[in-house]
C-alpha positions in Angstrom: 0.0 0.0 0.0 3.4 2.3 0.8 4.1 2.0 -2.9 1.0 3.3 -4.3 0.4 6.1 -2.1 4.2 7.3 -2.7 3.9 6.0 -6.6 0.6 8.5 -7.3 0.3 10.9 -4.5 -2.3 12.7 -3.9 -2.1 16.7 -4.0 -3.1 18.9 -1.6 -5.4 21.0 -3.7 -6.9 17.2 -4.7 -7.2 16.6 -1.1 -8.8 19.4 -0.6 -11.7 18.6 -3.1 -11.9 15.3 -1.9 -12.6 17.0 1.5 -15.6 19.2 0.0 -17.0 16.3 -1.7 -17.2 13.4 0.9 -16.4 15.3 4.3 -20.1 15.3 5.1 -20.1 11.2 4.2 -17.0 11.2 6.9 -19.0 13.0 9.2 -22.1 11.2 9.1 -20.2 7.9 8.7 -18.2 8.6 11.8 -21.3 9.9 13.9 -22.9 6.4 12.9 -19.9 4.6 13.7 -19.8 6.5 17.5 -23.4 6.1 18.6 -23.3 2.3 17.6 -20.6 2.0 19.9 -21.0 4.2 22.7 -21.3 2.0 25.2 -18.4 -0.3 24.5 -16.1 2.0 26.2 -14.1 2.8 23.2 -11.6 5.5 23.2 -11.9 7.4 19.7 -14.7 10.0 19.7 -16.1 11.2 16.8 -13.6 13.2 15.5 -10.7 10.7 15.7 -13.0 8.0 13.6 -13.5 11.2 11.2 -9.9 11.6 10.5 -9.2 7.7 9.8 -12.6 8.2 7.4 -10.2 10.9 5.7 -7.5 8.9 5.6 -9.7 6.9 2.8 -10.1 9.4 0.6 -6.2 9.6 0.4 -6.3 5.6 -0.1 -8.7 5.9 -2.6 -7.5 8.8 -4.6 -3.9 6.9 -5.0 -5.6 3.5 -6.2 -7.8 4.9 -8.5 -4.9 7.3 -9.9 -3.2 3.7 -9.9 -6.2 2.5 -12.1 -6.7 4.9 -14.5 -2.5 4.8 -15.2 -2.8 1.1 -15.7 -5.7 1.3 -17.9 -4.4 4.3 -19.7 -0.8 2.2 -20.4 -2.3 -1.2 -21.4 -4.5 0.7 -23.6 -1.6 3.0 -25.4 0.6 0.0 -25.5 -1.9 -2.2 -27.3 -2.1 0.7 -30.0 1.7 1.1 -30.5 2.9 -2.5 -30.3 4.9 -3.6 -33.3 6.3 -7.2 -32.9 4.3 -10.1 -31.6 6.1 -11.2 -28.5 5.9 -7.9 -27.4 2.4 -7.9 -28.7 1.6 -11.1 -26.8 3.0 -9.9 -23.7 1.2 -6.6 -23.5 -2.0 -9.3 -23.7 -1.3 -11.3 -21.2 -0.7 -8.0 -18.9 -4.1 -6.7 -19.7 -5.7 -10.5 -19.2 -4.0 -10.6 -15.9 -5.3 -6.9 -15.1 -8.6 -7.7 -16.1 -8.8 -11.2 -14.1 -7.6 -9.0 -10.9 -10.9 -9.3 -8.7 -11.7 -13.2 -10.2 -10.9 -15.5 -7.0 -9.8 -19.5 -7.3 -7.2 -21.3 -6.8 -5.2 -20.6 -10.0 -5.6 -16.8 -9.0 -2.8 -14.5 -10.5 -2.0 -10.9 -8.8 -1.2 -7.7 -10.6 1.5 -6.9 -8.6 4.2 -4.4 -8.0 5.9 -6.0 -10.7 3.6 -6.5 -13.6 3.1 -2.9 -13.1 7.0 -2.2 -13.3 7.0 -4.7 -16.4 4.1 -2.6 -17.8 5.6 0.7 -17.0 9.1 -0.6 -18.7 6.5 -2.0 -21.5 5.1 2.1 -21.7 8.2 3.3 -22.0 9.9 1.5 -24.8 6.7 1.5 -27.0 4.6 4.3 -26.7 6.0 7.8 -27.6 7.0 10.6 -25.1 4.3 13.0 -25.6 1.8 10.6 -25.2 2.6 8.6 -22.5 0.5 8.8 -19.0 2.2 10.4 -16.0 1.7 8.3 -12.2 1.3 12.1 -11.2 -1.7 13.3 -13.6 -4.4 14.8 -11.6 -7.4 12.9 -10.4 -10.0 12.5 -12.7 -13.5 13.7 -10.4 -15.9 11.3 -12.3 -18.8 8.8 -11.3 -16.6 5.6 -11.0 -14.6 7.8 -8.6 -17.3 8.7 -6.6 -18.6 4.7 -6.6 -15.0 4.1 -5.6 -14.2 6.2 -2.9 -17.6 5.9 -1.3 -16.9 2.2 -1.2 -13.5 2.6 0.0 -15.1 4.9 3.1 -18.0 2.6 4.1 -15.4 -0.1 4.0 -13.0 1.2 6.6 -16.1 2.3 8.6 -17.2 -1.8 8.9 -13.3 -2.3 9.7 -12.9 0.2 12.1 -16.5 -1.3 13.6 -15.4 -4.7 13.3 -12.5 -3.5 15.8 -14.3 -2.3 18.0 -16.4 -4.7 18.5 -13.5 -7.7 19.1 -12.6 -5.0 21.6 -15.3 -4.6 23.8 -14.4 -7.4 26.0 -11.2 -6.4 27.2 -12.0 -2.9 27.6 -15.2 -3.8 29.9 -13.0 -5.6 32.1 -9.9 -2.5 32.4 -10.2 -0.5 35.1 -8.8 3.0 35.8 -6.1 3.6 38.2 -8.3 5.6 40.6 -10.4 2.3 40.2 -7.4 0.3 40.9 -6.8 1.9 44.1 -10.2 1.7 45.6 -10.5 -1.9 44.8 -6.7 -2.9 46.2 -8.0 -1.1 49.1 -11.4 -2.7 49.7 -10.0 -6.3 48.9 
């Protein structure tokens, strides 16, 4: 995940769009998040589960910048191919790209280096001017929106999920000033 959010940051001036757009989903995601859990003695309020919420959008904005680059290079490389080894291995990039959410036991993973191979792949065949850049701007458009919204309501069920395998050894903590009285009292 390191990679991807160094290998397509996301701006500041993005960040602060993304903010604009989904801050109110973080807000109302977090608020749900907090009364559903207010009496399991957690220690993040409503702003700290907020923040995390943000966090996604920064997650979301890299991988879908991640997308749209691999997309963008598979689809310039398939149009400025030349010979047919290099031909056939631009195809089996974009089959493995496009079997990427298929599960089974013969699963393949685009990884880190089917992505370097592609980017390599980019470089050699397609010219300068019209290669993609890891740091083009984020495209604002309705699979974005579908994205990140998924992304968020995913971290809230995580961040829900641990609270909930908490709850058990949180009721049974006890302050010090608790402590004290019971070592007293014993």
């Amino acid at each position: 995940m390191d990679y991807i959010l160094k290998s397509f940051p996301v701006t500041e001036e993005e960040y602060v769009v993304l903010d604009k757009k989904y801050g109110q989903l973080a807000e109302y995601a977090a608020w749900q998040l907090f009364k559903k859990n207010s009496k399991s003695n957690h220690t993040d309020d409503q702003t700290d589960i907020s923040q995390e919420l943000r966090i996604s959008f920064l997650i979301a904005g890299s991988y879908f910048k991640r997308q749209m680059y691999i997309e963008r290079c598979l689809e310039l490389c398939k149009l400025h191919v030349k010979d047919k080894f290099t031909k056939r291995l631009v195809k089996s990039l974009e089959d493995l790209w496009l079997r990427k959410t298929h599960h089974g036991a013969n699963r393949q993973k685009f990884g880190p280096h089917q992505e370097k191979m592609l980017d390599r792949l980019a470089h050699k065949i397609v010219p300068k001017a019209k290669r993609p850049r890891k740091t083009a701007p984020l495209v604002f458009n309705s699979k974005f929106n579908t994205y990140c919204k998924a992304i968020t309501w995913n971290r809230q069920k995580t961040l829900g999920k641990g609270y909930t395998r908490e709850k058990p050894i949180r009721d049974q903590m006890a302050s010090l000033s608790e402590y004290e009285y019971l070592a007293n009292n014993k």
